[in-house]
N, C-alpha and C positions, 0 to 999 in steps of 0.2 A: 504494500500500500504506500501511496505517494505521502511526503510529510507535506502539511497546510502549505498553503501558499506564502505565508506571511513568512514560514520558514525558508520555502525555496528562496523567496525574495529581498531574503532579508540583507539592507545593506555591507558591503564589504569597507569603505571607507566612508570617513566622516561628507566629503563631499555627495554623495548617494544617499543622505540623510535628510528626509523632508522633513520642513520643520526645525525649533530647537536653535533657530539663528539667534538667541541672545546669548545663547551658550556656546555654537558650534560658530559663528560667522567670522568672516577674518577678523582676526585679531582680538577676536572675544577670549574670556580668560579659562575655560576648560578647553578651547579650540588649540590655547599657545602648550599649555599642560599636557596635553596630549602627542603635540607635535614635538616638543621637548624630550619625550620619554620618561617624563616625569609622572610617578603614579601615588598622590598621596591618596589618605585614607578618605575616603567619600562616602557622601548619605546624594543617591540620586530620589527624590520628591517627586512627585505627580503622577499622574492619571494612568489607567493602564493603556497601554499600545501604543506611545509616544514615543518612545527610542531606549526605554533607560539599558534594558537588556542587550540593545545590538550598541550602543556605545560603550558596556563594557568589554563586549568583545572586539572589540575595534580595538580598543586601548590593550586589550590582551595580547592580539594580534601583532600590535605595533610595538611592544615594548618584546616581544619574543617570550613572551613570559605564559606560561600554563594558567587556564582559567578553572576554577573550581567553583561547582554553582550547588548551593543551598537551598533548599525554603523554606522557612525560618514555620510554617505550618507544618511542616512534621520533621523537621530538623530537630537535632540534639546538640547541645556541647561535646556528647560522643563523638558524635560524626565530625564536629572541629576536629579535636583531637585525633582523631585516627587518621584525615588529611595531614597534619603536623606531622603524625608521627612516622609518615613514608616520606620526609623529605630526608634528601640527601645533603647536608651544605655544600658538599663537591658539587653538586648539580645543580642546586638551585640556592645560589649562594643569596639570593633577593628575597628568599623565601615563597610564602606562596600568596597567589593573588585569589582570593574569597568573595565572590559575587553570594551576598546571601538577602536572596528578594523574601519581598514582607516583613522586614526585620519587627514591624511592627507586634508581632505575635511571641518574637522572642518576652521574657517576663524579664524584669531587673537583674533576677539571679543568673538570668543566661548572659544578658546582654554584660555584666560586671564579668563574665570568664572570657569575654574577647578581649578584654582591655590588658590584661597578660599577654597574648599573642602579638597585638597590635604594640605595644611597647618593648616587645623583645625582638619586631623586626620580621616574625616566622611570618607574620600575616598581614600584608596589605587587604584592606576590606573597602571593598565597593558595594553597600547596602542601598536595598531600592525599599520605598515606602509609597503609597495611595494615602497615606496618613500624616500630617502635618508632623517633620521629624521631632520640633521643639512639646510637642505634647507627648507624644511615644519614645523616644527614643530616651536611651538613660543618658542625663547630662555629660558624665566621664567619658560616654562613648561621643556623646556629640563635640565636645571641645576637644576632641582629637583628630576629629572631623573637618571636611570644607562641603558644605549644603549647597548643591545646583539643584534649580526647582525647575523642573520639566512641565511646558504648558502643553495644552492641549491644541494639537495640529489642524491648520486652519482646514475649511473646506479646500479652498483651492491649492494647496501644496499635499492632501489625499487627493485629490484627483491626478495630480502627478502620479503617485503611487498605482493609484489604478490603472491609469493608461497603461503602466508597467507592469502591470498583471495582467491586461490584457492580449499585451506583447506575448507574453510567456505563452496562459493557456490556448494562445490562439493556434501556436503552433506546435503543442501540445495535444489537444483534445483533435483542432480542427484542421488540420493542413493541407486540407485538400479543397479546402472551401472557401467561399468569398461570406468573411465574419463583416456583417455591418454593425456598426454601434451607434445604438441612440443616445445623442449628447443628453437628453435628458434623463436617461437612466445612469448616467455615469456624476451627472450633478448631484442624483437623488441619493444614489450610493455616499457619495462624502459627504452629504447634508445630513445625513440620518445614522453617519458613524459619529456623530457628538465629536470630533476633535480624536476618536480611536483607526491607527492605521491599521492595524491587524484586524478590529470588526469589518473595517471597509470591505480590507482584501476576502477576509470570510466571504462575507455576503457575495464577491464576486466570486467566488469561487463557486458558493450554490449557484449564482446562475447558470455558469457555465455546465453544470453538473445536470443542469433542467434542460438545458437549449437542445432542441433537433433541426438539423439539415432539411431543408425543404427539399422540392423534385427539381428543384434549378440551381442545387449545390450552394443555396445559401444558409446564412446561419445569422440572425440577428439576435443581438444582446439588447432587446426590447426595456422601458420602462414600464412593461406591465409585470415582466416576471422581476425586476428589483424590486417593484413595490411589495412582491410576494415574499420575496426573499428575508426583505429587510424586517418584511412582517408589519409595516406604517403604509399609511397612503401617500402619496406625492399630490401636493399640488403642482398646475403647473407653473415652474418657476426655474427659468432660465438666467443666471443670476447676470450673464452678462447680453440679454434680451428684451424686450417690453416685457412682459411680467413683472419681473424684477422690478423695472423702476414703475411699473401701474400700481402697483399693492404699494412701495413707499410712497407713491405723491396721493395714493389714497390712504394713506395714514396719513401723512403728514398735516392734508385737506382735512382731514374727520378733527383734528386735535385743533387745526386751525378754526375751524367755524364752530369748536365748543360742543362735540357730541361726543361722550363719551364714550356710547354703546358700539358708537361706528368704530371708532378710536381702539377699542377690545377687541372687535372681528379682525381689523386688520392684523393688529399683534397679534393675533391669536393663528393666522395665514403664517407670519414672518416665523411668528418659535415655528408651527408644524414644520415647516421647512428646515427648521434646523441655522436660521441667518441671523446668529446670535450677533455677530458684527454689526450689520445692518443694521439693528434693533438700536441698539448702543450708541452707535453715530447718529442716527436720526434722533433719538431723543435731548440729544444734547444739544442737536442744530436747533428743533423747536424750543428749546428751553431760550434760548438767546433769540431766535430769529423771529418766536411767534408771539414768545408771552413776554419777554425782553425787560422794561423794565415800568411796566406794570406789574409786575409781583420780581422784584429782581432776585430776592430768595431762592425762585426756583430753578436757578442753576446748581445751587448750591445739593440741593436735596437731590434734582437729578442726577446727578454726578455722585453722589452716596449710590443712589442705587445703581447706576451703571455699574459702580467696583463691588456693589456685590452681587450682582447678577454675572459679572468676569468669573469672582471667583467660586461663585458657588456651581457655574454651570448649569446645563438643560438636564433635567426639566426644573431645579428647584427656581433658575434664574426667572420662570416667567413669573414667579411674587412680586422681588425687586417693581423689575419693568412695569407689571400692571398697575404698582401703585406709582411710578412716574409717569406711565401716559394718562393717568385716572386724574393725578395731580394736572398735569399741563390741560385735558383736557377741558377741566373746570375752571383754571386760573382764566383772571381779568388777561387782555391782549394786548400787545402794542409789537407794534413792526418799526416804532422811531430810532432802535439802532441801527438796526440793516439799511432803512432807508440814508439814514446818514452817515453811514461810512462809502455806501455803493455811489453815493450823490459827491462824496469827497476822492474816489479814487476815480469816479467818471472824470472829474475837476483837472485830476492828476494827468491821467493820459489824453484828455483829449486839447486843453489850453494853455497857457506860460502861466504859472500861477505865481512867480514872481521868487527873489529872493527874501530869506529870513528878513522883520525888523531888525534894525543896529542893536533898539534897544533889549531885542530878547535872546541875541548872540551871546555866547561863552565869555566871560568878562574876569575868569578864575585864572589870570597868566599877566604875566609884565607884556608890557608893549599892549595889553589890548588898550586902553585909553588914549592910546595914538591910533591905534583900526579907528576911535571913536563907537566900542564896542560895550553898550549895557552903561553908555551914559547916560542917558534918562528914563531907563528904567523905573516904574514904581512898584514898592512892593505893598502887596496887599493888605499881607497884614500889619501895614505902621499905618489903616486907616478905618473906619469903623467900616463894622459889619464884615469888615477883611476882604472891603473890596472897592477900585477905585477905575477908571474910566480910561484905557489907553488902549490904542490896537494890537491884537496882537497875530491876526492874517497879515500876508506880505500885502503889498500897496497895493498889484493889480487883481485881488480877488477879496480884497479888505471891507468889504460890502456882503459877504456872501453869507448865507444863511442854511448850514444846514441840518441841523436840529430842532425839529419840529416837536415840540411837548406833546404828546398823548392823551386822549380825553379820559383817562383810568383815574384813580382816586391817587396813587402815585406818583403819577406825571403832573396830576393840576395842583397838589402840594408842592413839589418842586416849581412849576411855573408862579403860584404864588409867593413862594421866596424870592424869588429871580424878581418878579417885576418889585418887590417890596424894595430891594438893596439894592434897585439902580432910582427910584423914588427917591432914597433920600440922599444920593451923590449930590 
């Protein structure tokens, strides 16, 4: 019997690694550790089917060293010690290198008998955890440690992976035949692996394990049998197609015109699909661009919930999100910042808008009082209300207006200060 796909496929060097580029990209700091042949003791963090296993074999690989793999679910301290006790120092004068995933499971009393090994040298340890190391893991073992936390792999660098499985079984299973692939089954496949490369390649593998040859020697990788496979339904959502962007400008429309219920169907389209990204960025654009500062709070709150819809991941992340589109949907609106930054950088590229005043030029250097640079500057606060009358747009756009107050309870508060403190100039 063939072993999974995720094994055949599994990469040989860091470059062949999707994903993982805050850790593996040039000149990130486990990428330079690696290439050094340097192997200290490591806790690898995150989610299952992200890399942590084929990077230690890489690092085993690369350093010529023997990999010894654990799992800490039905491992023993025995089973340490009897690895230990077949080395050779004539042979493996580095000692030995100890991948032992789920360390999480080990209890205090096991995890206190690595820390012998790990300080005499016998034992380089590469531990993999699903579990936050600083709450699992025994302190003595962590502070001999360096924690890289492995995230979860975007949709679009699993689709990478899958084209690459499709390569494989194709000429594999089918090599005598014209494989056609539906881009929307191979979308729906990375959408509905949550950020996991090895559920991806599963699921591609049942397809291929379902597919039959038609009588014209073809073979397609349908999105009807992913949906089966993956065991979810797909919408249709082609992320770089109309779909994609119809379902976000109708979210973004439903939160804009204040319905909330529209505002939840949409989310509720974006999680099915697995476009946790999407989700995340569009609410922070509406947080600024719709409700802006008629509730200026609510960038504030949104952005909480974006970081823990990040890190908590699908499905618990669609809480977070609902209570930020629930929030934006219902907040008071204003569009007075976008209109006034779009209306100033229109200013920018399309007219001469002139150079700085003298007087709001840099004036913190000898010789600037010969430029005649921030000699008549006034400052605001040596006047009441800490505010006093001078221009401060260059000369040929020194007229210009573009900030517009909002008719919110927000905006007409601030426009009634404004007009108060130039009343009594």
């Amino acid at each position: 019997m063939l072993t999974p796909l995720a094994d055949r496929i599994r990469p040989k060097t860091l470059d062949d690694i999707v994903g993982q580029e805050h850790l593996l990209g040039t000149d990130k700091l486990l990428r330079r550790i690696i290439e050094n042949n340097e192997v200290p003791n490591m806790i690898f963090y995150g989610p299952s089917g992200v890399g942590k296993t084929t990077v230690a074999n890489i690092i085993a690989s690369k350093t010529g060293r023997t990999l010894h793999k654990l799992n800490a679910t039905n491992a023993s301290v025995s089973d340490i010690k009897q690895i230990v006790s077949t080395l050779d120092s004539f042979l493996a004068p580095e000692g030995v290198l100890l991948y032992l995933d789920e360390i999480q499971h080990f209890n205090k009393k096991q995890q206190q008998a690595l820390l012998e090994f790990m300080e005499n040298g016998k034992i380089t340890l590469i531990a993999s955890t699903t579990e936050n190391p600083y709450f699992y893991v025994y302190n003595a073992v962590l502070s001999r440690s360096v924690v890289f936390e492995f995230k979860p792999v975007s949709a679009d660098e699993i689709e990478t992976a899958i084209k690459r499985g499709i390569n494989i079984l194709s000429d594999e299973m089918f090599p005598d035949y014209d494989v056609q692939v539906e881009n929307d089954a191979v979308v729906h496949i990375a959408n509905t692996a949550n950020g996991d490369v090895r559920k991806a390649l599963n699921t591609l593998e049942a397809v291929y394990m379902a597919m039959r040859p038609t009588p014209d020697n073809k073979v397609v990788l349908s999105l009807e049998l992913a949906e089966q496979a993956s065991q979810k339904k797909a919408l249709r959502y082609d992320k770089d197609g109309d779909s994609h962007y119809d379902i976000l400008s109708a979210f973004q429309k439903s939160v804009r015109g204040s319905d909330p219920d529209a505002a939840i169907h949409y989310l509720a389209r974006l999680i099915s699909a697995g476009d946790l990204q999407s989700i995340c960025r569009r609410v922070l654009v509406m947080a600024s661009e719709d409700i802006g500062l008629a509730y200026p709070q609510a960038i504030t709150i949104v952005k909480s919930c974006v970081d823990s819809a990040l890190q908590l991941g699908l499905p618990e992340a669609r809480i977070p999100l609902a209570e930020a589109v629930l929030l934006l949907a219902t907040a008071p609106k204003s569009n007075s910042a976008i209109c006034a930054i779009d209306a100033a950088l229109s200013d920018i590229k399309n007219i001469d808008t002139g150079d700085i005043p003298l007087h709001l030029k840099d004036s913190h250097y000898k010789g600037s009082e010969t430029l005649g640079r921030g000699l008549t500057y006034k400052y605001p606060h040596d006047y009441p209300d800490h505010y006093v009358t001078q221009q401060y747009l260059p000369d040929n756009i020194k007229d210009k207006k573009y900030y517009k107050f909002g008719d919110n309870k927000t905006e007409a508060a601030a426009r009634e200060y404004w007009n108060k403190i130039q009343k009594n100039v």
